[in-house]
N, C-alpha and C positions, 0 to 999 in steps of 0.2 A: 396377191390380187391387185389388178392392176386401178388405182384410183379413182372415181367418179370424174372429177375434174379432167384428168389425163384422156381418158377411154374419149368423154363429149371432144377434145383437140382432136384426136386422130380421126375421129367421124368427121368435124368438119374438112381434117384437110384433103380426107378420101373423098368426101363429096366437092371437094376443089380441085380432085388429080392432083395433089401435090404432095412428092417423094419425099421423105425422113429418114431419117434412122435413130433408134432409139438406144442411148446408152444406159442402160442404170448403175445406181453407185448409190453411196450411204447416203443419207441428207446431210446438205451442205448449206451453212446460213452465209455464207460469206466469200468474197472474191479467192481469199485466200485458200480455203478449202475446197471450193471449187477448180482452183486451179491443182491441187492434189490430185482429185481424183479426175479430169478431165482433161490438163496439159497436151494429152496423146491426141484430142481430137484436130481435126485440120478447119480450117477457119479461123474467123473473127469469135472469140469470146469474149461475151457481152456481161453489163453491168447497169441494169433496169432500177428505176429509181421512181416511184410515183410521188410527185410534189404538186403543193396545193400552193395558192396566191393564200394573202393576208387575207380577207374577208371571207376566205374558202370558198368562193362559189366558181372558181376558175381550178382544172385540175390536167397533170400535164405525165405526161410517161415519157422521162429520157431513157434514151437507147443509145448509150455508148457501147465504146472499145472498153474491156475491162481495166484498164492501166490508168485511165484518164481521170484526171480529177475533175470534178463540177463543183466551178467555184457559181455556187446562188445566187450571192450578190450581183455578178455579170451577167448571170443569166438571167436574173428579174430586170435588172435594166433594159435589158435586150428586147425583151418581152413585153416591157413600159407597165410593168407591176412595181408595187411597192417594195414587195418582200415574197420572198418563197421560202416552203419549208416541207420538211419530211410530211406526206401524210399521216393521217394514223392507222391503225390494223381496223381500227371502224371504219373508217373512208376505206379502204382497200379491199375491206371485204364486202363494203355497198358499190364500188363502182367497178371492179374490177374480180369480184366472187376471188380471191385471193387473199392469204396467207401470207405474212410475213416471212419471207427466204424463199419464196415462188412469185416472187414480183416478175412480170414476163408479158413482154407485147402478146404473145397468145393469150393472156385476159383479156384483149379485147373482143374477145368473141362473146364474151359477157357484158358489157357497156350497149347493150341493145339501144340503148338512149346519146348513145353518141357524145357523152360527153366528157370524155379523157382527151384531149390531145397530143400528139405524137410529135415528139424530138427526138429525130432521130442522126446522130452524129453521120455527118458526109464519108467520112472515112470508112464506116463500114463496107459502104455499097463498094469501098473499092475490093472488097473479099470475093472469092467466090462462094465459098462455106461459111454458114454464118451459124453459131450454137445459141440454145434457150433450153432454160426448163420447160416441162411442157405443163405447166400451171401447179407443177409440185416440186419439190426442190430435193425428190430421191434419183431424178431420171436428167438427160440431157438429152436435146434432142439435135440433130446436124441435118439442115438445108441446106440449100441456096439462096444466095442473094438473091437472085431473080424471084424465084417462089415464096419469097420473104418478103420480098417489094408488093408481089402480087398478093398474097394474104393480108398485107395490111391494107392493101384499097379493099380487096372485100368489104373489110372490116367496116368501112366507109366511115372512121373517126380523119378527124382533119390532123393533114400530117406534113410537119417543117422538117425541112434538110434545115441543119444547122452546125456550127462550126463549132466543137467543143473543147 
């Protein structure tokens, strides 16, 4: 049976006209297990991170290439924060209705309130394929760039091209 969180994805991006394909595979908590069992797909694989500022009331979703390190520190300067840090599985499952190992830009279609913002590494957009979980961490799912770009304005959280 296919997951409550999953099933609400695919409805929105059928009521967006936008193509997927769905891969399933065991649950994967991590890049490296994910690249077991997903290696074969074509595209960018991605590595979603939700991070919160010092004070908590600023919250942020990087979208890299899976390979790439995020050094924090840069990127809080960057951002003219003091400090960033992992959120918690509390923070993840209030702003983002998500699970630890299904961290994944398609929880923004749960941020009704707009307030995660999106980093998303430049280098993607140069793919044409780009892969996510689809809000659970048994399935993968392969788009396009294009239909990726355009799902997240839907989404209408505010969204940085950034160099990671």
């Amino acid at each position: 049976m296919v997951p409550r969180r999953e099933v609400e994805l695919y409805r929105y991006l059928d009521d967006l006209g936008i193509a997927y394909t769905r891969h399933e595979h065991p649950p994967v908590y991590t890049v490296e297990e994910a690249r077991e069992h997903c290696s074969y797909l074509e595209g960018g694989h991605c590595k979603n991170l939700l991070l919160r500022n010092r004070p908590g009331e600023r919250h942020y979703l990087v979208v890299t290439e899976e390979s790439k390190k995020t050094n924090l520190k840069s990127l809080a300067r960057e951002l003219g924060e003091t400090k960033l840090s992992l959120a918690s599985p509390r923070r993840l499952q209030k702003y983002l209705d998500l699970e630890p190992g299904a961290v994944s830009p398609f929880g923004l279609i749960n941020d009704h309130n707009r307030e995660v913002e999106v980093l998303l590494d430049q280098d993607l957009l140069k793919e044409t394929y780009i892969n996510f979980h689809p809000n659970v961490n048994t399935a993968t799912v392969t788009l396009t760039v294009d239909d990726f770009w355009r799902f997240l304005k839907e989404c209408g959280n505010q969204i940085y091209q950034v160099e990671l």
